[in-house]
C-alpha positions in Angstrom: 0.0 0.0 0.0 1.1 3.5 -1.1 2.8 5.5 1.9 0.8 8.9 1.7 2.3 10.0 5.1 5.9 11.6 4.4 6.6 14.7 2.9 5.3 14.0 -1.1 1.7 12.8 0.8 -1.2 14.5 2.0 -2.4 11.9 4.7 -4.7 13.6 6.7 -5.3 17.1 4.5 -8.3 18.2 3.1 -9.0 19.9 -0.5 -11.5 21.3 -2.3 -11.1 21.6 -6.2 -13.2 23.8 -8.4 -14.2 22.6 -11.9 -13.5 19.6 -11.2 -16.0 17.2 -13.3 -14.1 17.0 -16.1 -10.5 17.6 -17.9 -7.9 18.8 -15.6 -9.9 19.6 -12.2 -10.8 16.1 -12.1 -7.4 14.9 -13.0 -6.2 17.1 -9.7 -9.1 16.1 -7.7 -8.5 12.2 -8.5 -4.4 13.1 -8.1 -4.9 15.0 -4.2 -7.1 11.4 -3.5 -4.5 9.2 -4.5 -1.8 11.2 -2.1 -4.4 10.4 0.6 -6.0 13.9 0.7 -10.3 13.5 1.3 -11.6 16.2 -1.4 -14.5 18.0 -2.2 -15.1 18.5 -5.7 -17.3 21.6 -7.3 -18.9 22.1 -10.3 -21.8 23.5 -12.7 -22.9 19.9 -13.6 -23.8 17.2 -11.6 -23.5 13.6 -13.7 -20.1 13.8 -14.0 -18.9 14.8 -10.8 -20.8 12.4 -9.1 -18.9 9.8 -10.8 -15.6 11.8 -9.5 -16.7 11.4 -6.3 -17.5 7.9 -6.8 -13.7 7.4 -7.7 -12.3 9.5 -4.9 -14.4 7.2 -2.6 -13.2 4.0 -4.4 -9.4 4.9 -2.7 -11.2 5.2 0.3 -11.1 9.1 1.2 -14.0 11.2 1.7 -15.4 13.1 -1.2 -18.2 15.5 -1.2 -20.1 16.7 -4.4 -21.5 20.2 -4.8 -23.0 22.3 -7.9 -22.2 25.5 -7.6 -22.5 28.5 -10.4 -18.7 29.7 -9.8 -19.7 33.0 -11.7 -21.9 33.6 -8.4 -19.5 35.1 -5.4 -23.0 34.2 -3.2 -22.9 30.2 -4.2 -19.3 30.4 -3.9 -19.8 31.3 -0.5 -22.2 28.9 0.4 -20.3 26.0 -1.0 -17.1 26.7 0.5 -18.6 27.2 3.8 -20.8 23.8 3.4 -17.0 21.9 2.2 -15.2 23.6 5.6 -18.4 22.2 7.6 -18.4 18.7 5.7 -14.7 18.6 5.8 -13.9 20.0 9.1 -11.8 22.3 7.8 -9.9 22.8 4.3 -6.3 22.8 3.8 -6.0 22.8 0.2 -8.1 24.7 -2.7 -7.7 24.6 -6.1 -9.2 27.1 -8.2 -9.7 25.5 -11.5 -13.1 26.4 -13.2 -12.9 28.6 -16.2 -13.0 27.9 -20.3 -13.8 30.3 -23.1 -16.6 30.5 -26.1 -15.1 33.1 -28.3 -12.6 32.2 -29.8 -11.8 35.2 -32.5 -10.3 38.9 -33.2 -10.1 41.7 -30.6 -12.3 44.2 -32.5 -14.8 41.6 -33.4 -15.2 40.9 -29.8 -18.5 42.6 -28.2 -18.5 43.9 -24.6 -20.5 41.2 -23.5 -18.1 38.8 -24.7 -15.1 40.3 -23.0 -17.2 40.6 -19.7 -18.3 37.3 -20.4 -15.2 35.2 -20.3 -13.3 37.8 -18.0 -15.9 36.7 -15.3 -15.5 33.2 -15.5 -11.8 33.0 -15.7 -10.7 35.8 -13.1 -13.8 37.3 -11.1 -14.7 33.1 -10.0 -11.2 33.3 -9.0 -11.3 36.3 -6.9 -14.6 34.5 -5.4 -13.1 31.3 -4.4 -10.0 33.5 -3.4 -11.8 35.4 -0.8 -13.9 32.9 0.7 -11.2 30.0 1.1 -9.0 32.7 2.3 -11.2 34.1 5.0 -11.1 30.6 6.6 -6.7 29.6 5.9 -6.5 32.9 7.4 -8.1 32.7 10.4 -6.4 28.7 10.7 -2.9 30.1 9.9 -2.3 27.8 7.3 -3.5 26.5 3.7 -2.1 26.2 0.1 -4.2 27.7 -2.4 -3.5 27.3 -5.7 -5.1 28.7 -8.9 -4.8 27.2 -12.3 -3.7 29.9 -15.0 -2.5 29.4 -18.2 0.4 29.6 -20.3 -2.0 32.4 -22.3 -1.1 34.6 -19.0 2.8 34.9 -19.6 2.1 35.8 -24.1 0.2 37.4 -26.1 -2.4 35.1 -27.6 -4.2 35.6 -31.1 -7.9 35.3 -31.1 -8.2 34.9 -27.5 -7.4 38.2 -26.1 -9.5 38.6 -23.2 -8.7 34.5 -21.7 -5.3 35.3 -22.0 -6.1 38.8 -19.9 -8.7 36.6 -17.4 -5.2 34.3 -17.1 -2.5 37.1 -16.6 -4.8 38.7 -14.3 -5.0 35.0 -11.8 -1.1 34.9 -12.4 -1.0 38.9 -11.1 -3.4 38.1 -8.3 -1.4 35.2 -7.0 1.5 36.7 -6.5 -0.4 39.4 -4.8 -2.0 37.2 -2.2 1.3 35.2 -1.6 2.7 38.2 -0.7 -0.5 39.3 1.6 -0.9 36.0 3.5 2.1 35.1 4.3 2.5 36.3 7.7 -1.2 34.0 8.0 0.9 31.2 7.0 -1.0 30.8 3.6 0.8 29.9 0.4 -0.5 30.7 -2.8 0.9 29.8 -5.7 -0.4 28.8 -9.6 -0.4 26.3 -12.1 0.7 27.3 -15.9 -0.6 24.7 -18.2 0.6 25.0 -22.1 -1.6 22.9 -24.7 -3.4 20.5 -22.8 -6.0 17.8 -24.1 -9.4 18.7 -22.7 -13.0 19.4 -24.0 -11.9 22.9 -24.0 -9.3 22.8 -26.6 -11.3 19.7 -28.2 -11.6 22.2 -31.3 -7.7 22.4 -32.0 -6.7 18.8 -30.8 -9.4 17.7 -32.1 -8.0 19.1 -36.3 -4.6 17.4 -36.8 -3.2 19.8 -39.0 -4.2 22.7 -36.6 -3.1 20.1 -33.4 0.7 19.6 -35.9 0.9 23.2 -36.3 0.7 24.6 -32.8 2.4 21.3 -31.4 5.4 22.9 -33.6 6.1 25.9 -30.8 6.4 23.0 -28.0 9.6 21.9 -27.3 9.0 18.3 -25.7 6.6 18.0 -29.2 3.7 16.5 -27.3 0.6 17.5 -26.4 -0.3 17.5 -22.0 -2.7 15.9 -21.1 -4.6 16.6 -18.0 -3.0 13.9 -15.3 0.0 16.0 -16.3 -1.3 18.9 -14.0 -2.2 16.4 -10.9 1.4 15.9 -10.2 2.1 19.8 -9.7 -1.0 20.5 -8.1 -0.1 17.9 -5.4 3.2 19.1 -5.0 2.3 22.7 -4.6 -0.2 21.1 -1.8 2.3 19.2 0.3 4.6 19.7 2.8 7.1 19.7 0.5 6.5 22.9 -0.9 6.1 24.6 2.6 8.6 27.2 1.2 7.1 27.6 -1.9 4.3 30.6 -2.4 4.1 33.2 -5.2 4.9 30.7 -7.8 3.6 30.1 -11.4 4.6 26.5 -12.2 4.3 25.9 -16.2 3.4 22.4 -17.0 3.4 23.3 -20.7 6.4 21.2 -22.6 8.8 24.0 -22.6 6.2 26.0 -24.6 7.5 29.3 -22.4 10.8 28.5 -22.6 10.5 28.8 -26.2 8.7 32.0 -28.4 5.4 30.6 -29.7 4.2 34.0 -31.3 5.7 33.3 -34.7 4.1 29.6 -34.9 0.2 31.4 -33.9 0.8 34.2 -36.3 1.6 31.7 -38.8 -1.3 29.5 -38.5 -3.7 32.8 -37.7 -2.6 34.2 -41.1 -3.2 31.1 -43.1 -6.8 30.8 -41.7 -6.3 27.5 -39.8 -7.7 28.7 -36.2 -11.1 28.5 -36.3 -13.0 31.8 -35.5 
């Protein structure tokens, strides 16, 4: 049997991971289970994280399901405080939920789309953010850790205001690290480059599109979402006790690397769909 005691487990902790019915907040939640953490899980749908639960459960920790609009700071509220009451308390948050629909020029976007996206991608953040942080806080201790996005660190064709929403989480961590330190709180972020997931589904999903942008990654392979567990549960452990502030890119070397050439290119011959 796995030893989730020492410094790489999380025996004994608590989580809580937003988004986390499908693509990589499930992958996290499933990954925090298996280091021995119990974890609540949180999403706008129900089917599917039931069936997360269910897994979590099978490795025999305690999972808890709720559905929860993370656009709504009031739900937000009311789910995080029903997780600390299940839970007992929460030592870990993950603040995954966010996606985007438009997918096109900056000028073509409307005001409602900007809004739109910036809301679900940075003000759900702030939510989760506040409440969870109220309560590590007041405990004097907690790792929170926000998923961001490669998009945060360049400039991204045709997505303008995810990349914003992602800079934005990136900004705020670093902010909060700083903050609640002296509360004993870390707070740090996960990067992730091109990932498989439903939300990229529409460029993985086109090889030639999938070849082209695949070109700017260095390890030439696409991530996949059990790629962010490992990270996640680092950042949660003891073994990052001196680590806050940080944005960890899980992204194939994609930042280490300049990328805007191989989007221009592929923008320019009309092979991102708009």
């Amino acid at each position: 049997m796995r030893n989730n005691s020492g410094r790489f487990g999380l025996e004994g902790k608590t989580a809580l991971v937003t988004g986390a019915s499908r693509g990589i907040g499930r992958a996290i939640a499933l990954g925090l289970a298996e280091a021995g953490a119990d974890v609540a899980v949180l999403a706008r749908s129900t089917g599917a994280l039931a069936e997360g639960a269910k897994e979590i459960e099978a490795m025999g920790r305690r999972a808890f399901a709720y559905t929860c609009d993370v656009d709504d700071a009031e739900q937000i509220r009311r789910t995080v405080a029903a997780a600390i009451a299940d839970l007992g308390h929460l030592d870990v948050v993950v603040n995954n939920a966010g996606g985007f629909e438009h997918v096109g020029p900056f000028l073509a976007m409307t005001a409602d789309d900007w809004t739109k996206i910036l809301r679900t991608n940075l003000d759900s953040v702030v939510h989760v953010c506040r409440a969870a942080g109220e309560h590590m806080t007041a405990r004097g201790t907690g790792s929170l850790i926000n998923v961001a996005s490669v998009g945060g660190y360049n400039g991204v064709p045709m997505l303008s205001p995810y990349a914003v929403a992602k800079a934005g989480v990136i900004s705020l961590t670093r902010t909060l690290a700083v903050e609640w330190g002296a509360a004993g709180v870390r707070v740090n972020a996960i990067a992730p480059g091109w990932t498989r997931t439903q939300l990229t589904s529409a460029f993985a999903g086109n090889p030639e599109l999938a070849d082209g942008l695949i070109q700017a990654v260095p390890l030439g392979v696409w991530g996949e979402p059990d790629d962010l567990a490992g990270a996640a549960v680092y950042l949660a452990g003891d073994a990052a006790r001196m680590v806050t502030g940080l944005s960890l890119t899980v992204d194939g070397g994609v930042t280490a690397y300049n990328t805007g050439p191989a989007m221009l290119d592929l923008l320019q011959a009309g092979r991102i769909p708009v």
